[in-house]
N, CA, C and O atoms as a MOPAC input file, in Angstrom:
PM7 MOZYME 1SCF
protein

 N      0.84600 1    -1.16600 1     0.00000 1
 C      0.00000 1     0.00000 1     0.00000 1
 C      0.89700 1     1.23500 1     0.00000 1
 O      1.81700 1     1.37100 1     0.80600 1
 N      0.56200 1     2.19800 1    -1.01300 1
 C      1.69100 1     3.49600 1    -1.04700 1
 C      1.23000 1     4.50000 1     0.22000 1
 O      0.10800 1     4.97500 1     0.39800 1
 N      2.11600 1     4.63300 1     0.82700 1
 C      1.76500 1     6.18000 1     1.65600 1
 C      0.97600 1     7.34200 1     1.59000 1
 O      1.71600 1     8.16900 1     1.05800 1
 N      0.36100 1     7.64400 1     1.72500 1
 C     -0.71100 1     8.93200 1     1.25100 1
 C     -0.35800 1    10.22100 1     2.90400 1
 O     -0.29200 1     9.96500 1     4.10600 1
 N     -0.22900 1    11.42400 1     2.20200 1
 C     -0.67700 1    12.18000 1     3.13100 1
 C     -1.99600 1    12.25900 1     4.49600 1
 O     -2.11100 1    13.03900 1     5.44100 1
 N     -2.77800 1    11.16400 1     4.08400 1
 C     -4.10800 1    11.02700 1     4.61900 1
 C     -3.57600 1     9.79800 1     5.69600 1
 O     -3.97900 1     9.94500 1     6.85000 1
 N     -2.70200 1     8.58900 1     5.43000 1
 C     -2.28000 1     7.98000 1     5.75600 1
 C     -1.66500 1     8.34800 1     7.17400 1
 O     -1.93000 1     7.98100 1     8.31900 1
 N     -0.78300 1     9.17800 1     6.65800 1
 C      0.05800 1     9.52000 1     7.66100 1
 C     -0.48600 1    10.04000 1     9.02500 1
 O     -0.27100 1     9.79500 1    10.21200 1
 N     -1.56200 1    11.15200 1     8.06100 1
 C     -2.36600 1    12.14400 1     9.46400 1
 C     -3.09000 1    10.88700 1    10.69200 1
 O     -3.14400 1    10.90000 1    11.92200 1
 N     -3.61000 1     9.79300 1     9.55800 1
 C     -4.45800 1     8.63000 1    10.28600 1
 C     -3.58600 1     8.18900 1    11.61100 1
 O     -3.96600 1     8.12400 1    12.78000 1
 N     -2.10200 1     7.86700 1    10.96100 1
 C     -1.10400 1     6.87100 1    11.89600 1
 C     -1.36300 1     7.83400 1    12.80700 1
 O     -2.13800 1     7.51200 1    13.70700 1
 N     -0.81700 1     9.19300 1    12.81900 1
 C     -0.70900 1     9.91000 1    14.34500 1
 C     -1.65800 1    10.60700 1    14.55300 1
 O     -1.35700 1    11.79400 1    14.68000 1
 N     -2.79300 1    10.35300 1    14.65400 1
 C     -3.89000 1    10.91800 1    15.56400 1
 C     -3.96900 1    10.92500 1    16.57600 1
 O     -3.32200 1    10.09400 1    17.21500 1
 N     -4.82800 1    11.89300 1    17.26300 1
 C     -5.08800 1    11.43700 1    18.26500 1
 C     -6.02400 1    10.45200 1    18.98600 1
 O     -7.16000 1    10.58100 1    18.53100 1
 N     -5.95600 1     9.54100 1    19.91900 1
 C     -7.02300 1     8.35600 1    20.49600 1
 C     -7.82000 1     9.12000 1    20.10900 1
 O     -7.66400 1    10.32900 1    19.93600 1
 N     -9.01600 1     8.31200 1    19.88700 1
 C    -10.58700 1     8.38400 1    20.25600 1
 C    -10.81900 1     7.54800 1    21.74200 1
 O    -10.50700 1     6.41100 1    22.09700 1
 N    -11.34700 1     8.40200 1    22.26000 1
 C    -11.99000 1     7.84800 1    23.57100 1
 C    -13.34300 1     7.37200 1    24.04700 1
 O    -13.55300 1     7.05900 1    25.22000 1
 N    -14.29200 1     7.32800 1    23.05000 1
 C    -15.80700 1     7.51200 1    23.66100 1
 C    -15.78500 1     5.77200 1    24.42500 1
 O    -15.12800 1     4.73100 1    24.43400 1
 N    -16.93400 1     6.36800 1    24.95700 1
 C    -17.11900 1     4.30900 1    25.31800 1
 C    -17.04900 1     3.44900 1    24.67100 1
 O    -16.49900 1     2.41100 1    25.03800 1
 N    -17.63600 1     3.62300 1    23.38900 1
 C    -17.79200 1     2.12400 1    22.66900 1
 C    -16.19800 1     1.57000 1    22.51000 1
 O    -15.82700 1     0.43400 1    22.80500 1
 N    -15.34100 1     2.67100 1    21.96400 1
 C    -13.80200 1     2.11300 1    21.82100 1
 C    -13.26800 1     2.05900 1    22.76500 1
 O    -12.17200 1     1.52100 1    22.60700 1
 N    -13.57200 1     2.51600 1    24.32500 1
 C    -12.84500 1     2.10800 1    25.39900 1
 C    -13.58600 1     0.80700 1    25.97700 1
 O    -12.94900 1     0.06300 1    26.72300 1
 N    -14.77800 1     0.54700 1    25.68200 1
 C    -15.08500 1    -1.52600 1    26.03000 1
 C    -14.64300 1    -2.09900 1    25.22800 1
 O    -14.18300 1    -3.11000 1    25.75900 1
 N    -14.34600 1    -2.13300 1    23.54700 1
 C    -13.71600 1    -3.00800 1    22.77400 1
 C    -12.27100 1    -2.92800 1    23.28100 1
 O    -11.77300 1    -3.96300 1    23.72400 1
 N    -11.47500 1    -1.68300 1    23.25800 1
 C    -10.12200 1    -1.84800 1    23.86500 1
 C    -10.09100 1    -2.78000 1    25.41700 1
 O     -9.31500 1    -3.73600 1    25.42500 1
 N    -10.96600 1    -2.49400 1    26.78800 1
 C    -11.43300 1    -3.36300 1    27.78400 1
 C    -10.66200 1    -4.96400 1    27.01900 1
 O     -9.56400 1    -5.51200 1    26.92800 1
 N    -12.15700 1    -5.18200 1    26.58600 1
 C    -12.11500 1    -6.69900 1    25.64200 1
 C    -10.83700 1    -6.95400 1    25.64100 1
 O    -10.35600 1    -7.60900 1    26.56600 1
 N     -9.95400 1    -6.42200 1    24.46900 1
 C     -8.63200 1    -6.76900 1    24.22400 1
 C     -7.75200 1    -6.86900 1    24.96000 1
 O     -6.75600 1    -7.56700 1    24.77400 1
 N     -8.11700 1    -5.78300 1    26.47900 1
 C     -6.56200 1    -5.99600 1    27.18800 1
 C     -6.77700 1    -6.99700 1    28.19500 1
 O     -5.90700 1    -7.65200 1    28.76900 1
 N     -7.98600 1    -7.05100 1    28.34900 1
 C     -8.38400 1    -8.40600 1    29.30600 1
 C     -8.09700 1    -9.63700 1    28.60100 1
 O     -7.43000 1   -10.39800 1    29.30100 1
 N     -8.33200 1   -10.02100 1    27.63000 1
 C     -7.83300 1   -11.47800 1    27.23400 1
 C     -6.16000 1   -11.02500 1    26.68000 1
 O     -5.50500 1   -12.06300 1    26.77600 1
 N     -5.51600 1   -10.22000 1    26.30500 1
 C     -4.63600 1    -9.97000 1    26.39500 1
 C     -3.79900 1   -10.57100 1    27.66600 1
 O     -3.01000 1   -11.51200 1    27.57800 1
 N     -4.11000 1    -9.86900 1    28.84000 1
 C     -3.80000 1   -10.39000 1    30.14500 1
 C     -3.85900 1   -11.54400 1    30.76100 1
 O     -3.08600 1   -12.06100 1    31.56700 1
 N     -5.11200 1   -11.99300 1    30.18900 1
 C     -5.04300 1   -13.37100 1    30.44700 1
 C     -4.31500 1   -14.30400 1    30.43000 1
 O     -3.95200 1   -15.10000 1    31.29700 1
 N     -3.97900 1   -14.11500 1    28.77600 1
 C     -2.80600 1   -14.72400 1    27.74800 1
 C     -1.32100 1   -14.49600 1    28.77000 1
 O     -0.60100 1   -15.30100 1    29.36100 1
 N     -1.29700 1   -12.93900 1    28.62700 1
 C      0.11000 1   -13.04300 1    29.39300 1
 C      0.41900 1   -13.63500 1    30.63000 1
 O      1.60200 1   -13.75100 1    30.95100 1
 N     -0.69500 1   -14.11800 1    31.54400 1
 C     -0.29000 1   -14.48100 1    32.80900 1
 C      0.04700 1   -15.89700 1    32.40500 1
 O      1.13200 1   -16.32000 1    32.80500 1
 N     -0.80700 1   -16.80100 1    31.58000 1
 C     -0.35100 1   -17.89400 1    30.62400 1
 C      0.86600 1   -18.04100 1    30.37200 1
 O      1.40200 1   -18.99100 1    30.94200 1
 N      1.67500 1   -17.23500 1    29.51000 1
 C      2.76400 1   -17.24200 1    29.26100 1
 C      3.60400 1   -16.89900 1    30.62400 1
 O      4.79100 1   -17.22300 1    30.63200 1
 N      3.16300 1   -16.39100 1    31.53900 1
 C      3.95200 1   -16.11200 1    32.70000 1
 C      4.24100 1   -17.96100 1    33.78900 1
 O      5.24700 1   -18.35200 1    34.38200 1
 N      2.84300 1   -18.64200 1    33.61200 1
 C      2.47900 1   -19.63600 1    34.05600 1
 C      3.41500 1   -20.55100 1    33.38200 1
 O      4.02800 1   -21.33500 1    34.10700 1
 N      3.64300 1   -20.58200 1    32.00200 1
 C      3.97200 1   -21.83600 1    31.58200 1
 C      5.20700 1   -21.82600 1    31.31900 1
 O      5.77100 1   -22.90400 1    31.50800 1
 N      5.98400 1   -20.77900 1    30.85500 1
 C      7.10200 1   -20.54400 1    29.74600 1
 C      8.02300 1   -20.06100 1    31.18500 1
 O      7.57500 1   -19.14700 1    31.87700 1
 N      9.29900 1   -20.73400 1    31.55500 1
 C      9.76700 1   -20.51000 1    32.14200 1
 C     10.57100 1   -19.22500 1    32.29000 1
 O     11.32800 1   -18.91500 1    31.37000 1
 N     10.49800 1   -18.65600 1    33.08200 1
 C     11.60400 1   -17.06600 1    33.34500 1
 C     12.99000 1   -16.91400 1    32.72600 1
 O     14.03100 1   -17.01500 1    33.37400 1
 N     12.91400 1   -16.64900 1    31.35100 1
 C     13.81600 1   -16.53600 1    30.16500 1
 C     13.77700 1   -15.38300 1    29.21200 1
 O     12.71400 1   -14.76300 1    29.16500 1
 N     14.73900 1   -15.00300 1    28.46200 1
 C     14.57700 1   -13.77200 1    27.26100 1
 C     13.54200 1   -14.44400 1    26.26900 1
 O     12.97500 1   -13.78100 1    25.40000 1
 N     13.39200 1   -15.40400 1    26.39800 1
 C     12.09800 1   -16.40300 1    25.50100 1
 C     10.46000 1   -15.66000 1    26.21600 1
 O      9.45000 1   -15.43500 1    25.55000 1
 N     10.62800 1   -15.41800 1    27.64500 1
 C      9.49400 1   -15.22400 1    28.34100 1
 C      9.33700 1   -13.68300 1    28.51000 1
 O      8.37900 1   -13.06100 1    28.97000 1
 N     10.49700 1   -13.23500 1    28.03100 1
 C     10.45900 1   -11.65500 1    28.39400 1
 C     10.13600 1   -11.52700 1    26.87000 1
 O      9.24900 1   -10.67400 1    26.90600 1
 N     10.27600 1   -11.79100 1    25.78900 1
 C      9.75000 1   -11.32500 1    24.86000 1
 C      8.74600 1   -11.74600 1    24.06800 1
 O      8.59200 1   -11.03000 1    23.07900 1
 N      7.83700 1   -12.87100 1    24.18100 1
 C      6.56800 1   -13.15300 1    24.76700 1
 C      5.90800 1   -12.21500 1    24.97900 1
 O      5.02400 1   -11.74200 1    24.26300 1
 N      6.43600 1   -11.71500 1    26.40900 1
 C      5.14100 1   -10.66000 1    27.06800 1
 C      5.43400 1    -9.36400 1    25.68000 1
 O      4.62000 1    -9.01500 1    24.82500 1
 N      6.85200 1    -8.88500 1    25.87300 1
 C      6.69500 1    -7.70700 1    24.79500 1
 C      6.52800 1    -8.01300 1    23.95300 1
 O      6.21900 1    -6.91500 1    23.49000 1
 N      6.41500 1    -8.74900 1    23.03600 1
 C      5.63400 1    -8.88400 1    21.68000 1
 C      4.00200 1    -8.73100 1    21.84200 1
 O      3.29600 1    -8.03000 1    21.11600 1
 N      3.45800 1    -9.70900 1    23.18800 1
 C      1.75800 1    -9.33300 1    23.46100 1
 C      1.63200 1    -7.89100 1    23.96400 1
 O      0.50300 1    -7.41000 1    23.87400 1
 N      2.78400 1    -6.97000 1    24.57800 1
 C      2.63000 1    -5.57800 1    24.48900 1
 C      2.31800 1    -4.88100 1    23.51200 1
 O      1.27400 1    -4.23900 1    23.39600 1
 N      3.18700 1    -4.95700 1    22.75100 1
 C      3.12700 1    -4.45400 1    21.43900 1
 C      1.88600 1    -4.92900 1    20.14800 1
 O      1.72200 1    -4.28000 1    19.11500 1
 N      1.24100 1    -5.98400 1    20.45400 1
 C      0.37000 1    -6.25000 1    19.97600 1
 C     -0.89500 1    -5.47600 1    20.30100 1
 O     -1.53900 1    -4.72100 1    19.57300 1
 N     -1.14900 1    -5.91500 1    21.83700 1
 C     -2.24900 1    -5.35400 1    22.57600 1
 C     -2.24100 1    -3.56700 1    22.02000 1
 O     -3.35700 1    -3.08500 1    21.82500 1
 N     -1.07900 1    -2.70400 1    21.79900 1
 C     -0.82000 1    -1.64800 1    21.83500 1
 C     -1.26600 1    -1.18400 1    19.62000 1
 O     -2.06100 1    -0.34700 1    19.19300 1
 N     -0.77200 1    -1.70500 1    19.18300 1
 C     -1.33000 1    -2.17400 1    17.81900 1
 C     -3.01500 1    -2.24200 1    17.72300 1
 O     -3.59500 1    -1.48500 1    16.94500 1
 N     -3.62400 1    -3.02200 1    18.40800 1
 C     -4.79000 1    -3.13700 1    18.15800 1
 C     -5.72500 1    -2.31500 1    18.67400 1
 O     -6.74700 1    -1.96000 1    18.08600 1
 N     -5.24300 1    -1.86400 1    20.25600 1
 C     -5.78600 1    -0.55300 1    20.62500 1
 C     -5.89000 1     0.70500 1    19.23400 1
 O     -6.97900 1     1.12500 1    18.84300 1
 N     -4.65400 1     1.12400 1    18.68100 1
 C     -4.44700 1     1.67100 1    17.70400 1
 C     -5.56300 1     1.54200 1    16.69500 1
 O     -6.04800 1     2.56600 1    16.21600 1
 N     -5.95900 1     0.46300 1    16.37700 1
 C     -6.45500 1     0.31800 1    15.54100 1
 C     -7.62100 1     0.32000 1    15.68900 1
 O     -8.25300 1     0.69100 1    14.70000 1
 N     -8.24100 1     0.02100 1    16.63800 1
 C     -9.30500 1     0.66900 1    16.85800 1
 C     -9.77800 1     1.84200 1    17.42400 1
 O    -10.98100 1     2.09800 1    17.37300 1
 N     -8.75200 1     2.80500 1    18.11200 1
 C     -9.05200 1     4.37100 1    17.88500 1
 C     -9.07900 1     4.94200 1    16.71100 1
 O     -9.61700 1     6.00500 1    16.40200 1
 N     -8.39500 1     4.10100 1    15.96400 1
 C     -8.23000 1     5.07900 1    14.38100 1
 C     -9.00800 1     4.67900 1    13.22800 1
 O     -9.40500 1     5.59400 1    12.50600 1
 N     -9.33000 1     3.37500 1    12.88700 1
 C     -9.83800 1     2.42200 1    11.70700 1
 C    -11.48200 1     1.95100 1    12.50000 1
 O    -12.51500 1     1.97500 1    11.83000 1
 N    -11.47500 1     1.60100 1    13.78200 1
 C    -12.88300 1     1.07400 1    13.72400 1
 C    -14.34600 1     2.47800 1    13.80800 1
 O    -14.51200 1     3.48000 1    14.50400 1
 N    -15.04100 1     1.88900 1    12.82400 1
 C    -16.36200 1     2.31500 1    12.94700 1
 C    -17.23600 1     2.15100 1    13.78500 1
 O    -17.47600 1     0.94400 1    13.81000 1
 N    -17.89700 1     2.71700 1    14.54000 1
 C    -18.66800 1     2.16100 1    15.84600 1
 C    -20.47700 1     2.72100 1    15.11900 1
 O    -20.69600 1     3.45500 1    14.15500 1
 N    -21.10900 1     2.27900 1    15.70300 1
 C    -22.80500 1     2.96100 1    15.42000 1
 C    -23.04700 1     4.30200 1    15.32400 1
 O    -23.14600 1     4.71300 1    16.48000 1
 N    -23.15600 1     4.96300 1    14.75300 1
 C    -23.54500 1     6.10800 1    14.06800 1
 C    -22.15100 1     7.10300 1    13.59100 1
 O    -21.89800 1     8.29400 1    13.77100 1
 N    -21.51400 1     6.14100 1    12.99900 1
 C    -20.05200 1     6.56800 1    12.31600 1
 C    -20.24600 1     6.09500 1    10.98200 1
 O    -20.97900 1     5.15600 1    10.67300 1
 N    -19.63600 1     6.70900 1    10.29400 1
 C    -18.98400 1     6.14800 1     8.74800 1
 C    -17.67000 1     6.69400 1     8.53500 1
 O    -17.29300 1     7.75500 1     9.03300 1
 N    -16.87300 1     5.84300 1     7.67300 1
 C    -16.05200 1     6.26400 1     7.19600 1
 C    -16.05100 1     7.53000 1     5.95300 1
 O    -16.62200 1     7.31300 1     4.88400 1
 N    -15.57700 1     8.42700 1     6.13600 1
 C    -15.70200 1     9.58600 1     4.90900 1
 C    -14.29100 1     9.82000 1     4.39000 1
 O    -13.40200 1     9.36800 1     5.11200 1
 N    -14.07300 1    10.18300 1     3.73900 1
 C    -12.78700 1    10.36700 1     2.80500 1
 C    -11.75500 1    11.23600 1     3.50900 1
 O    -10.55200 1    11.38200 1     3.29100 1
 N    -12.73900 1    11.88500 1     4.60900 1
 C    -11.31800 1    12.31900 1     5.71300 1
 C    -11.14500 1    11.77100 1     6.83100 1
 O    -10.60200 1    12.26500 1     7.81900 1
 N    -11.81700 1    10.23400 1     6.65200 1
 C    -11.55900 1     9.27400 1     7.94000 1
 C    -13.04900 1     9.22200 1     8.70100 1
 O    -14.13700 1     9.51400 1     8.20300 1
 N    -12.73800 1     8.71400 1    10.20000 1
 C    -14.34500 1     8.13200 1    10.69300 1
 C    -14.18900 1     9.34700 1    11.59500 1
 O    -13.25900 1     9.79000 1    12.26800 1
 N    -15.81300 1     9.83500 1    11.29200 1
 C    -16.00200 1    10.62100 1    11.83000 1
 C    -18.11000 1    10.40200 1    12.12800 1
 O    -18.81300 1     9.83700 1    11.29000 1
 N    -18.64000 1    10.96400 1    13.38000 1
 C    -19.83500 1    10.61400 1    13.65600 1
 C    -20.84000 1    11.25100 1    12.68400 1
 O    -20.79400 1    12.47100 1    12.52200 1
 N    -21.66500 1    10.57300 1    12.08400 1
 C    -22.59600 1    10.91000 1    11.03700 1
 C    -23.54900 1    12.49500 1    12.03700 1
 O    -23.79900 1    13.58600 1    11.52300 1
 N    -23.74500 1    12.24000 1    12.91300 1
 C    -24.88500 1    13.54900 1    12.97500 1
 C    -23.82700 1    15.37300 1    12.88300 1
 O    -24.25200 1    16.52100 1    12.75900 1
 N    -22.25500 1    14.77400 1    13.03000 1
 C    -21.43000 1    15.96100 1    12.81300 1
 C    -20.96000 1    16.27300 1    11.31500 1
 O    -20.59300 1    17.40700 1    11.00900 1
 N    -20.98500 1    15.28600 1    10.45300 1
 C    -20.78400 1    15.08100 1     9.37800 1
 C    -20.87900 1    16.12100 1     8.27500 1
 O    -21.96800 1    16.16800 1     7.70200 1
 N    -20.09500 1    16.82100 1     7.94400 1
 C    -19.47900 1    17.59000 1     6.88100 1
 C    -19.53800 1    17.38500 1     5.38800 1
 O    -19.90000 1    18.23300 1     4.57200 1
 N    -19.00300 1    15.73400 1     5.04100 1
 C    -18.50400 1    15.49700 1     4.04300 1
 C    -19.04900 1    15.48600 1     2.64500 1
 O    -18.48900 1    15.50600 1     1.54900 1
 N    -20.43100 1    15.44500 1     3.04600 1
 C    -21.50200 1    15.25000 1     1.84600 1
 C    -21.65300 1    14.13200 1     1.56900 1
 O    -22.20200 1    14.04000 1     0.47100 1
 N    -21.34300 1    12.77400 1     2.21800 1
 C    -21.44400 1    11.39700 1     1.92500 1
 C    -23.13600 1    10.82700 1     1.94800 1
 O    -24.00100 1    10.96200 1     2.81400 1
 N    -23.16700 1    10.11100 1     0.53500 1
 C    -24.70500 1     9.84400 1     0.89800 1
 C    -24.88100 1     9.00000 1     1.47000 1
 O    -25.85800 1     8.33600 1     1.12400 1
 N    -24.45000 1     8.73700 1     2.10900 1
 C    -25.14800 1     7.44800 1     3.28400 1
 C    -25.91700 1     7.84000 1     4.41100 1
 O    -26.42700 1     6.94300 1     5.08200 1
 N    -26.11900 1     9.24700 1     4.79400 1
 C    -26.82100 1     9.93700 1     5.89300 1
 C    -27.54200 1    10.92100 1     5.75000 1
 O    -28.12400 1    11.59700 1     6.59800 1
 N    -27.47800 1    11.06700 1     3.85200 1
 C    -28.74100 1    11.95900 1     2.89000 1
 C    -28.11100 1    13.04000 1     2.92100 1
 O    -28.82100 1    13.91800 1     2.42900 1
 N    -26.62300 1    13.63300 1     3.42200 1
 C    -26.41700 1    15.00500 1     3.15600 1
 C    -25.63100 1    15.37300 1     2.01800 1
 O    -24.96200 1    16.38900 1     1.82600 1
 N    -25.85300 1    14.24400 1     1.20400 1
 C    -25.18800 1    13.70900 1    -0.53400 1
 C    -25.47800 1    14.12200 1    -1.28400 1
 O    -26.33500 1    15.00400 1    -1.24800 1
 N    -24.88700 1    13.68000 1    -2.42900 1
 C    -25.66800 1    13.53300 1    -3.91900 1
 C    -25.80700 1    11.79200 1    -3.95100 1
 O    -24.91000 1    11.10500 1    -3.46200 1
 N    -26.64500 1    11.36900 1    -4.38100 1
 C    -26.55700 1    10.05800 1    -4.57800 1
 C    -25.93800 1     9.85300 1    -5.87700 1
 O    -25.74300 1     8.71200 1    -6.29600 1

């Protein structure tokens, strides 16, 4: 995928915080945690076990990401300058009638 100016602005945004993306993030870091105490449980106390956990850091931290920035939640769409909530909506996208079809 080539780089786009739009791209870039996406990578460093800032979080979104509302609830819906702070219970899906919840979700993730809880079985996240889970996992890691797993790996804490089984995999003996080694650079094998220390990077384990930081790789599920860095994961957990990835997917958070990705859902402040990429997920759509209920009364969002994606618009050509990214997700933003349909009743604030600017873009002219017809999916919420403030279009052209």
């Amino acid at each position: 995928m080539a780089i786009t100016r739009q791209e870039i602005a996406l990578r460093f945004a800032a979080p979104r915080t509302d609830p819906e993306r702070t219970a899906v993030k919840a979700r993730l870091s809880s079985a996240a945690a889970e996992f890691g105490l797993l790996i804490h449980e089984l995999v003996p106390g080694s650079r094998e076990q220390s990077i384990a956990l930081t790789a599920l850091e860095q994961a957990v931290a990835a997917a958070h990401s990705g859902v402040d920035r990429r997920a759509v939640m209920p009364g969002e769409h994606r618009g050509p300058d990214g997700v933003h909530r349909i009743d604030a909506c600017t873009c002219g996208h017809p999916v919420h009638g403030r279009g052209t079809s």
